[in-house]
N, C-alpha and C positions, 0 to 999 in steps of 0.2 A: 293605889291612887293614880288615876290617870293624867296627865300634865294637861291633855288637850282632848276634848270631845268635838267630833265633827258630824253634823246629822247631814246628808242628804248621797246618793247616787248620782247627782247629775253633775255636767261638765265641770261647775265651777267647785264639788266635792271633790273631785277626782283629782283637778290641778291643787287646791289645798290640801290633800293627801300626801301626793308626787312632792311638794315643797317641801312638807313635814319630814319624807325620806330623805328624802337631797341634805337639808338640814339636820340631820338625827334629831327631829323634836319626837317628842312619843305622843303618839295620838292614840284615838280610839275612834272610831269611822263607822257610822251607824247606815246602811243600804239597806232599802224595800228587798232586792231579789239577791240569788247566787249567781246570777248573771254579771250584776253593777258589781258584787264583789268578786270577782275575776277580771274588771278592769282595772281596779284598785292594784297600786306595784306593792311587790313584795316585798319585803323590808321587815327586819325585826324591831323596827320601832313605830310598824301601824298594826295595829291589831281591829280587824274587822268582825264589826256586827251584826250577822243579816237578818231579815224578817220584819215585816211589819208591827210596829210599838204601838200600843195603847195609851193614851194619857196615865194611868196606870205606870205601864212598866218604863216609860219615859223616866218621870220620874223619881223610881225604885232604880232602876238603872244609876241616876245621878247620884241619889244618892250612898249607893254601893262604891264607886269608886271615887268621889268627887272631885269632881275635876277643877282644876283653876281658872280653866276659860272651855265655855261651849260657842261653838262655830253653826251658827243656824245656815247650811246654804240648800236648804229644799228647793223645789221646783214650786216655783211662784205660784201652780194652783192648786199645792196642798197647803192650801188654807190652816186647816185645824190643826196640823202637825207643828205649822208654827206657833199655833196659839199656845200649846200643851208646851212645849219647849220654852214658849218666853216664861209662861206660866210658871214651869218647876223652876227656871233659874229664878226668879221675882221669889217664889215661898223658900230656896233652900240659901239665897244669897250669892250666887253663882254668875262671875261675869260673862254676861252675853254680849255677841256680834251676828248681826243679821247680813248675809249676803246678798244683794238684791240684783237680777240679770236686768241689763240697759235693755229698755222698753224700745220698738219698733218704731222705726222714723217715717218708715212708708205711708203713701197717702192712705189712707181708709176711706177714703169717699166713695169709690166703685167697690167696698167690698159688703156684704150682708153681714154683719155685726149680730151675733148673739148671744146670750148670757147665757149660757147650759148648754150640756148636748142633747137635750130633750127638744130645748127650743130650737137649734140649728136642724133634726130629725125632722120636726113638723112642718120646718121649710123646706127640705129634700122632700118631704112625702108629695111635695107639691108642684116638683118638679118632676122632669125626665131626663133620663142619660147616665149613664156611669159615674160615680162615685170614691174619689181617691181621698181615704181616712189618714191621716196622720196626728192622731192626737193619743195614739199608745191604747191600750188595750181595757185598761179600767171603765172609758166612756162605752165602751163597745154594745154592751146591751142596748142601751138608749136608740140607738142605729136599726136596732131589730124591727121598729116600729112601720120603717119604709116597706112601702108594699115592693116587694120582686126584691128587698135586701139581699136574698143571695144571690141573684144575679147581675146588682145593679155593684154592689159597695167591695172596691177594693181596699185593701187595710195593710198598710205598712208598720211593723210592730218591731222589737227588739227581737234579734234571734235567742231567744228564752224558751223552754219546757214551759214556762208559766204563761206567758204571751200569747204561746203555739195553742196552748190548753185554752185558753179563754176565749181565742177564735172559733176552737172548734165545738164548743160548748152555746156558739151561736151559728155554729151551723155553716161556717165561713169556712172551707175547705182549698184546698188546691193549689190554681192558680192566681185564687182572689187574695190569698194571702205572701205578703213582700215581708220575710225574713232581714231585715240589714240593721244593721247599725251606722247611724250616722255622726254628725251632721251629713249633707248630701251638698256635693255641687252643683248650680243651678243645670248644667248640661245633662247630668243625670236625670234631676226631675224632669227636666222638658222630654229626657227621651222616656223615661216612665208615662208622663204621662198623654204622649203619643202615642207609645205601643197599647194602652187599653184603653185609648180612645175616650178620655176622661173630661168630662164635662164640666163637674165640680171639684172644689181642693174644699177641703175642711181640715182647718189647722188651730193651733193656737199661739197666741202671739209671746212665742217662746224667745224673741229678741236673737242678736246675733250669734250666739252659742247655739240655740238650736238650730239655725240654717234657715231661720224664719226667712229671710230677705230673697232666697237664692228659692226657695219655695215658690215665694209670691213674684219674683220675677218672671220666673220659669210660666207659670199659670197665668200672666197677663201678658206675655209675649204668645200663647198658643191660645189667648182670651177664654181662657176658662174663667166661670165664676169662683169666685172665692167667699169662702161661708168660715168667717172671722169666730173662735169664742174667746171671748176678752177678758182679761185677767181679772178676777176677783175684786182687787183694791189694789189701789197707789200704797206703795211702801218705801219706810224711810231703811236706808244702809246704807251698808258702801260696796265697794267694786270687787272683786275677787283680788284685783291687783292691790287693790289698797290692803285688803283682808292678810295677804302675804306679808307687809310691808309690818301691818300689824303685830302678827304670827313670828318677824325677826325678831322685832324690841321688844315681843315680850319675851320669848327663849332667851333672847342676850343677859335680859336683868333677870330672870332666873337664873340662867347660870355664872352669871356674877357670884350671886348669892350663892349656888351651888359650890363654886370653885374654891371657897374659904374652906368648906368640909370634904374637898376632893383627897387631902393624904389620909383622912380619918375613913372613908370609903373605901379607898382600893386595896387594904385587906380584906374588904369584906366579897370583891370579885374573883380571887383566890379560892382554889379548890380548899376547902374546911374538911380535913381528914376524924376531924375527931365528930363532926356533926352527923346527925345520921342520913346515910343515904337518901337522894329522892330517887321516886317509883316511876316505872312505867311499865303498865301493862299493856301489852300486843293483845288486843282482843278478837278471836275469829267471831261475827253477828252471824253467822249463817245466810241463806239466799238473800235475805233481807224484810222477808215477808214477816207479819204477825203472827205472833208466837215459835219466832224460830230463836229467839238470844236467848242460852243459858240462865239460870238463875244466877248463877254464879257469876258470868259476864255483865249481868245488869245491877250488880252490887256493886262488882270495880268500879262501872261508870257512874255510879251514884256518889261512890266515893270518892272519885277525881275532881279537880281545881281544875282542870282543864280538859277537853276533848280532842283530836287528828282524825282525820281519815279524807279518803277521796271524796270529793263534793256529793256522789250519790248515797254516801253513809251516813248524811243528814237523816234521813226519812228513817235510819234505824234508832234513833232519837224519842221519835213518837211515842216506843216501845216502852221506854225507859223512866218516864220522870223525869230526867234526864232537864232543868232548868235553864237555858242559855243564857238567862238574863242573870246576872250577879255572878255566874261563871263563865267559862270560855270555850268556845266553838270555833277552829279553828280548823277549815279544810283545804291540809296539805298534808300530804303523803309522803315523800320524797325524804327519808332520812334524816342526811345532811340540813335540810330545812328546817325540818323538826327540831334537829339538836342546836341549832344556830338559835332558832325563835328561845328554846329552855336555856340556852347561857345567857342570851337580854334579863328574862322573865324569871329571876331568881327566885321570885316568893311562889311558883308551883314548885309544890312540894310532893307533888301526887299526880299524873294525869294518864290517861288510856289512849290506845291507837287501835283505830279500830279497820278490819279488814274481814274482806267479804270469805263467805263459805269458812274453810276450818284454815288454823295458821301454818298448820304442817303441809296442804296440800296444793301445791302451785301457788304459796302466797308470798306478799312482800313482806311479813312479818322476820324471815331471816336477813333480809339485807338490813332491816333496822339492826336487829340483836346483830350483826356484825359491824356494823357502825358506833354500836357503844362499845362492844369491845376495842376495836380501835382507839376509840377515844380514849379509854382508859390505858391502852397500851403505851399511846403519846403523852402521857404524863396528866390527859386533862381528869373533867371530872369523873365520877363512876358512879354510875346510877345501879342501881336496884333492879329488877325486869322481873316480871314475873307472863309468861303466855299461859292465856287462857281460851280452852281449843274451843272451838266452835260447831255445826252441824255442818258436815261436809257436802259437796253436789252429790259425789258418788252416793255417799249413804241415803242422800234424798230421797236422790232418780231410784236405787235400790228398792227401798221401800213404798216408792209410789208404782212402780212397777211390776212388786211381789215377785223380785230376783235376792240367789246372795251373790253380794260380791267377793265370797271367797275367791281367789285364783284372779281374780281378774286383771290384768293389764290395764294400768292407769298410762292415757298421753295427753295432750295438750295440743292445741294448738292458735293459743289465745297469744298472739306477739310473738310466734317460732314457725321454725317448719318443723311440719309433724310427719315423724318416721311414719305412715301409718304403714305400707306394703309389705315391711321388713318386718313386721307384730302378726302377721296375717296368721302366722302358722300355729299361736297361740290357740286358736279356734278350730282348727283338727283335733285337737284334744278335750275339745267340750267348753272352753275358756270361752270367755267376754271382752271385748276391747270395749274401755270408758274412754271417753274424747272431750276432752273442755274446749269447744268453737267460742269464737270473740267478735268477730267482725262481721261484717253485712256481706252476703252470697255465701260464707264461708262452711254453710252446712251443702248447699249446692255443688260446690266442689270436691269438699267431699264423697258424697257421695257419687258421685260423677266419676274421682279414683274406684270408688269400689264398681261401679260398673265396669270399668276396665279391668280390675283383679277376676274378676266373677269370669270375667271370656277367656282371661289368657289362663285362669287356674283350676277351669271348669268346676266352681263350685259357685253356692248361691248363699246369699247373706241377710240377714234379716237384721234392720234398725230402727230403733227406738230414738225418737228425738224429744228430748223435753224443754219446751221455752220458756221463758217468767215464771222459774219452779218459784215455787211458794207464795207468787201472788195472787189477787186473784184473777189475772186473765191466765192463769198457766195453762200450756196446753202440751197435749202427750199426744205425738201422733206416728204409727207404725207402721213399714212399709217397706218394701224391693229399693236399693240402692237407684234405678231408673223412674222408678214410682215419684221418690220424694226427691230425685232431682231438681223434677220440673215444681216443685212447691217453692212457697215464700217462707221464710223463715225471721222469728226476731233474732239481732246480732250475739247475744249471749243467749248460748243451745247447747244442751250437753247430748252425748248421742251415746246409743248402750247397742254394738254389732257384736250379732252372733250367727255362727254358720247355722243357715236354716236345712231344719232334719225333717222328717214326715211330722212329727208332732210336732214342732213352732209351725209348720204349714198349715196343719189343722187348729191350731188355736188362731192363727191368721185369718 
């Protein structure tokens, strides 16, 4: 049961979040992206929600955990996220508090007032000049509408994959698009909107948290027009600070209440040696494409109360069934974190860590399983583990390439430096060097050392580079250590070097 439910990603979620930490109140914190939750501070007393909720799973949500108080503090122009909200707490009995951000003082008489971004588009189509968007990414199609949009409309959006994606799915590439997270200072926008020569500002009257003021100062000091879209409806709440003051008196008189049955509890945060162990399974998902997790790895995950892994081990989810809503999604990787979050959260009894390619092979799944060992060494509790291995790059790339990897030399060079020179001689004898790259240029340099081995050892080398194996942009491309120098490469590339003979030349 969760004490405190908070719905929204915006400034005044994040500071009721941070307070709930500060406070050890336990909350549950409901954000749109994985973006808003990486703002969100870490804490084993907030447990984060992400994804966008349906009226539906709103409230299915609530009522799986029931909370004693829900915190409404959306962004004033999602409308119907409030409605669904007020809605389930009204049918399930659930006290609500709506957050409301203090409304713009600035005059509006010089500014174009319009209700949608459809309407605000129809008044750009009618104008001329560059175009500075700050109203996030969702309105973005409505913009497509402007004749010369891609050369007219610049778009300042949160730095998000989701953000990034939906600019570019309107076609908004480059330099049009402003990655930042704000608020912004007005000297910023003024120099923003200098340097692109910007005509228009189209914003929404997002109040002082959003930087609304320092916006429209910036655009009426450099007389740009301003193309207003106005909040939906006047709503009744209160302040975020009030919201806090809230948030104290009612944790105090809970834990009033609390503190009468606080000696009859603290046996029960005592390791229970006669109770049966909880589980955790280390799961390798493979590349992370469809149809690469075991059957057997998507049973564990079906069977866990809760989920771990690095934020891009969401999307191995898809695969699974795998329901986030009434269980728990929780993306951190880091050991010590994980085992901190499972001593709060006593009642998982079961949950999975999931980690990329197989767990035996360059994974983090060992520092975990030495972390429980520890723990258990230090007296605390001792969990159960059980690793379940996964499809490895090497066996991947192997198989998508029609090599064995009998004999081969496995190195790394994802977060290391990689012996590579000192392995070279493995491939006099007919052997393979496999290489796991991680970072951006890092197959370029590579391959750039083997250009130098190849003059001073007078031999010649043939690689194989494989990028996004098992999605579907993957691509396999082979070539001369000088050859795929000068190529671009995506930052995770595994590479398969072999000393080239007359016959790799001719299948070359």
């Amino acid at each position: 049961m969760a004490e405190i439910m908070i719905f929204g990603g915006t400034s005044e979620g994040r500071k009721l979040a941070e307070f709930c930490a500060e406070k050890k109140i336990r909350a549950k914190v409901s954000v749109v992206s994985g973006y808003g939750g990486k703002l969100l501070p870490f804490s084993p007393f907030i447990e984060i929600q992400e994804g966008i909720l349906s009226r539906e799973e709103i409230r299915f949500w609530m009522e799986e955990e029931r909370p004693g108080l829900v915190v409404d503090s959306t962004h004033p122009y999602a409308v119907h996220v409030s409605e669904y909200i007020e809605e389930s707490c009204r049918l399930l009995g659930i006290r609500r508090i709506r957050v409301v951000r203090e409304e713009a003082e600035e005059d509006q008489e010089h500014m174009v007032i319009t209700r949608s971004a459809e309407e605000a588009a129809r008044y750009l189509s009618k104008q001329t000049g560059n175009i500075l968007l700050t109203t996030g990414s969702k309105e973005l199609s409505a913009f497509t509408a402007i004749p010369g949009y891609e050369d007219r409309l610049f778009v300042r959006v949160l730095p998000s994959l989701e953000a990034i994606g939906a600019c570019e799915a309107c076609s908004i590439k480059g330099k049009h698009i402003i990655a930042m997270q704000g608020p912004f200072s007005q000297e910023m926008n003024r120099a923003v909107m200098n340097q692109l020569a910007i005509r228009f500002l189209v914003t929404k009257e997002a109040g002082a948290a959003g930087g609304f003021k320092e916006k429209v100062n910036a655009a009426m000091e450099l007389g740009v027009q301003i193309v207003l879209l106005s909040r939906p409806r006047q709503e009744a709440g209160i302040s975020v600070e009030e919201a806090m003051e809230y948030l104290k008196s009612y944790s105090e008189a809970r834990g009033a209440e609390g503190e009468k049955n606080k000696k009859n509890l603290e046996p029960q945060l005592k390791p229970d040696r006669n109770r049966p162990m909880r589980k955790i399974f280390l799961i390798g998902t493979g590349m992370g494409g469809p149809g690469q997790m075991t059957g057997q790895a998507i049973s564990c995950i079906q069977a866990s109360q809760a989920v771990f892994g690095a934020p891009r081990m969401r999307e191995c989810l898809k695969y699974t069934e795998y329901a986030p809503i009434g269980k728990k999604a929780i993306w951190e990787y880091r050991p010590d974190r994980i085992l901190s979050w499972l001593k709060i959260h006593k009642e998982i009894r079961q949950c999975a860590v999931l980690y990329s390619g197989d767990t035996g092979f360059y994974s983090g799944a060992s520092g975990l399983l030495e972390h429980v060992r520890q723990e258990e060494r230090e007296g605390g509790e001792a969990f159960s583990t059980e690793v379940v291995p996964g499809i490895s790059t090497v066996s991947y790339m192997a198989s998508r390439i029609q090599e064995s990897w009998d004999g081969v030399t496995l190195l790394s060079s994802h977060g290391r430096e990689c012996p590579l020179e000192e392995n070279l001689d493995c491939l006099k004898r007919g052997g393979a060097l496999f290489l796991l790259a991680g970072n951006e240029g890092q197959v370029n340099h590579l391959c750039l050392r083997l250009e130098q081995a190849e003059r001073e050892r007078g031999e010649n080398y043939q690689i194989t580079v494989g990028t996004n194996l098992s999605y579907p942009d993957e691509r396999i491309l082979r070539g001369r250590p000088g050859e795929l120098a000068q190529k671009k490469f995506a930052p995770l590339a595994a590479m398969w070097i072999k000393r080239e003979t007359e016959e790799l030349e001719h299948k070359r």
